[in-house]
N, C-alpha and C positions, 0 to 999 in steps of 0.2 A: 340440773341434769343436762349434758352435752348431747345435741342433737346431732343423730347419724345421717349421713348422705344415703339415701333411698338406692342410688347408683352403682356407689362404690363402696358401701358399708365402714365408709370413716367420717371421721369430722372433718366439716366444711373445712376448717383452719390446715388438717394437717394434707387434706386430697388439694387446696390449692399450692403451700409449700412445697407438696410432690410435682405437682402439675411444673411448677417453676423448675425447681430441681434437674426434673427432665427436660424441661424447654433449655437449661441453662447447658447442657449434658450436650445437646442434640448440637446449638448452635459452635458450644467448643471443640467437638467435630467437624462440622463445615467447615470453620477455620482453618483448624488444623491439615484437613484436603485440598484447601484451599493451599495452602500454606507449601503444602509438599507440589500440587501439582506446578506452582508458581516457581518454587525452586528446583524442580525439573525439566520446567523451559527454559529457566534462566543459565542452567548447568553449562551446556553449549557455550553460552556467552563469555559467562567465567571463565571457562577455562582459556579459550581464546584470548581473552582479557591478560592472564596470566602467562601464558606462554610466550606472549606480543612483547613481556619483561624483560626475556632470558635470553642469556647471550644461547645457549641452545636448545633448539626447542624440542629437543626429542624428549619425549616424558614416559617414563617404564612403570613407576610407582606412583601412590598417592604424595608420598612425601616429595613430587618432584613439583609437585603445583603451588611450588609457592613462587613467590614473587620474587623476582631478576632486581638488578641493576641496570641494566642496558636500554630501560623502555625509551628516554631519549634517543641513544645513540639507534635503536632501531626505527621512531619513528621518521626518524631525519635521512637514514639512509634509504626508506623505502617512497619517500617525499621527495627528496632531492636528490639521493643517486641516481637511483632507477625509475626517478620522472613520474613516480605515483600521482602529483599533482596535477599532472598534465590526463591522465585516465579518467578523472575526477571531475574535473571540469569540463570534460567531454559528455560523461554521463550529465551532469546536470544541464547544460546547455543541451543538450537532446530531452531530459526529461521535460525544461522549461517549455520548448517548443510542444512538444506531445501536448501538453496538456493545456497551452492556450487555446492550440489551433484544435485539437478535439473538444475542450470546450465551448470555443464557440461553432462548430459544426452539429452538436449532438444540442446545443441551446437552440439553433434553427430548425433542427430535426423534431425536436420535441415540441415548439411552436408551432409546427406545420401539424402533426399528428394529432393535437390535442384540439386546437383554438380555427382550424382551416377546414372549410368543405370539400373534399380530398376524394377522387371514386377513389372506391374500393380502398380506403384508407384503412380498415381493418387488417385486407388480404398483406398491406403493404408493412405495416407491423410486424406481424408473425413471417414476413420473408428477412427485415431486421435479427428478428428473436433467432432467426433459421439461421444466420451467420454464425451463431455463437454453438452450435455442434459442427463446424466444417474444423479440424485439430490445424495448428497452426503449421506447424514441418509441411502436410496436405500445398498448401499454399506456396510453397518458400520457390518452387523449380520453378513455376509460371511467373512469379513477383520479382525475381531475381536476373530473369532473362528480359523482364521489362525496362527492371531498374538497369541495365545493363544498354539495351538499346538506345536510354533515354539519357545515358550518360551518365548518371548523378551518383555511379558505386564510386567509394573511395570522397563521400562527400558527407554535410550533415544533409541534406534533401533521402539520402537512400538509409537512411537510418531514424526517421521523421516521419516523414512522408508515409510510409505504410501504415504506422499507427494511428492516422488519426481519424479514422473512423472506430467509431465504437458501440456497439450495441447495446453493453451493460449500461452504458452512463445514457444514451439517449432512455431505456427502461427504464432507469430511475428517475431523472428529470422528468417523462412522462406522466408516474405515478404523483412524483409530486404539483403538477400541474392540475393534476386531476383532483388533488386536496384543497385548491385554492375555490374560493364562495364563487357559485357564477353568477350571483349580483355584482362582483366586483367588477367582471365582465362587461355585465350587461352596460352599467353603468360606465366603464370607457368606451365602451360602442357608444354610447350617446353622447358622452364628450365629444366625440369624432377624433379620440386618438387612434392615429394607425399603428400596425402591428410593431413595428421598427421598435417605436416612442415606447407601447404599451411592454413588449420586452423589456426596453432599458429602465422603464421608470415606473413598472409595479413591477414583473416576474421576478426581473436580477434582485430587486431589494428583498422580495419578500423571500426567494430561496437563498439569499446568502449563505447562511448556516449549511446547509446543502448542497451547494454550490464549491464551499471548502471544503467539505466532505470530502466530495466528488472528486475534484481537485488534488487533496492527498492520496486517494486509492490512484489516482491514475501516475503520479509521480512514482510514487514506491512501483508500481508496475511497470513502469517507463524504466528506471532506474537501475531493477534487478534483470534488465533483457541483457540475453549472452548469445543466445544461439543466434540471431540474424543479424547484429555487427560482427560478429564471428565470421559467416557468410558471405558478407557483403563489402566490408572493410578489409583492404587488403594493406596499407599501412599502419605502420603499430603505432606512429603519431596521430589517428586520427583513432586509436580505437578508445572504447568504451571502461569503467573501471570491471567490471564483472571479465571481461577479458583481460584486461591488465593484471587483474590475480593470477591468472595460467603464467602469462610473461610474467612477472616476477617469479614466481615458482622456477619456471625452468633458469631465470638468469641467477637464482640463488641457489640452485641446487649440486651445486661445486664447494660452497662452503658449509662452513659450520652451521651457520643458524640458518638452513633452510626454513625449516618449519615456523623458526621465529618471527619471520618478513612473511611470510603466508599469513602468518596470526596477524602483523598490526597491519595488511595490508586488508585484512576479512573486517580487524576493527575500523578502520579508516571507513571503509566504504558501508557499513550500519551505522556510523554518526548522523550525515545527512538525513534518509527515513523514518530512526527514529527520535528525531530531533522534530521533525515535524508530528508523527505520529502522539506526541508529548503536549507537542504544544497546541496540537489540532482535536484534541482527544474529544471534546464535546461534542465538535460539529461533524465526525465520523460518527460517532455513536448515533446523532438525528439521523444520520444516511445511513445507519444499518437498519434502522426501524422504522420507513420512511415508510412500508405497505401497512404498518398499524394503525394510519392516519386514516 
């Protein structure tokens, strides 16, 4: 006699097959949302990717997205005609900078707030955190009249130099600071290592992974700035690649493949970001989830 489920009025054997059935139903769903919202972001990319081929890039129809000939001769002429390379290595040489010298500013920021007897070091946090509602444009007339007086427009210092305070990354470093045992502490306090030593030779080691994180978020943010080398840089040899996309545009916009050198010139300049974004994927991920510690 086959024993019914009290439950579900079926047999144990066939309510767990259903039970799977559904679980298997549910999860080829997810995917499948997965799947579509993944090649929804990616859409954008592709077709860039695609257009970056063709000797023109004006596209009216589906059938115009396929793939060129030309993607050599377009990389090369938006690299070495029109000096793409040189936008490029401006932007990374500013991103490099950003995010040394804000590293190590927001790594002494966050030593002071956590580890140091500080008055009113509460108040002096939440005036930190209060930086990050002031919108960035707010700023640019008083920062620009500065950088101006002080000489350094038309330099890397005026295109540097404002970024490297940062709020978000001292908040994070903070928190993660605050995860670290305070036995560990205590116990270099009785070593009688100073604070210097106890940064370089427990904090840096032990937030590494965090520390790259950090590092990647502030490069891709360094990286993709347009509006205040826009501002500030008044030679087109010293500008940045997010501005060099505008100049190419207008210095192709007489020929045929405008559209075309806008595309490999968009591709060009997301290799770097997400080349690290790729290859940094783990240690980004610990810094997104760094307040569940």
């Amino acid at each position: 006699m086959t024993r019914i489920d009290t439950l579900t009025g079926t047999p144990p054997s066939d309510w767990a097959e259903r039970t799977a059935a559904r679980l298997d139903g549910s999860q080829l769903g997810l995917h499948l949302l997965t799947g579509v919202a993944v090649f929804l972001l990616l859409l954008p990319v592709l077709v860039a990717l695609v257009v970056s081929t063709k000797e023109s890039g004006i596209v009216t129809t589906v059938g115009d997205l396929v793939p060129g000939r030309a993607a050599v001769e377009n990389y090369r002429r938006a690299l070495v005609t029109y000096g793409f390379w040189r936008f490029m290595l401006n932007s990374f040489l500013m991103a490099v900078v950003v995010v040394v010298g804000k590293l190590l500013i927001s790594l002494l920021a966050a030593l002071a707030l956590v580890y140091y007897r500080l008055p009113y070091k509460n108040l002096v946090f939440l005036f930190v955190l209060f930086t990050l509602l002031l919108p960035v444009p707010v700023r640019f007339i008083p920062l620009y009249r500065l950088i101006v007086e002080l000489g350094w427009n038309n330099s890397l210092l005026a295109i540097t130099v404002p970024y490297l305070a940062s709020a978000t990354t001292v908040f994070i470093l903070r928190q993660h600071f605050l995860s670290i045992p305070a036995s560990l502490v205590e116990t270099a306090k009785l070593d009688g290592v100073g604070p210097v030593r106890f940064l370089v030779s427990v904090l840096i080691p032990m937030s590494r992974a965090v520390l790259v994180g950090v590092s990647v978020i502030m490069f891709v943010y360094a990286w993709n700035q347009y509006l205040w080398p826009l501002v500030v840089v008044d030679t087109e040899s010293l500008q940045v690649a997010q501005v060099g996309l505008s100049l190419l545009r207008g210095q192709a916009s007489s020929g045929e493949v405008a559209w075309s050198m806008v595309m490999t010139g968009s591709v060009l300049t997301l290799l770097p970001p997400l080349a690290l974004l790729v290859l940094f994927r783990k240690p980004l991920l610990e810094t997104f989830t760094i307040q569940q510690k």
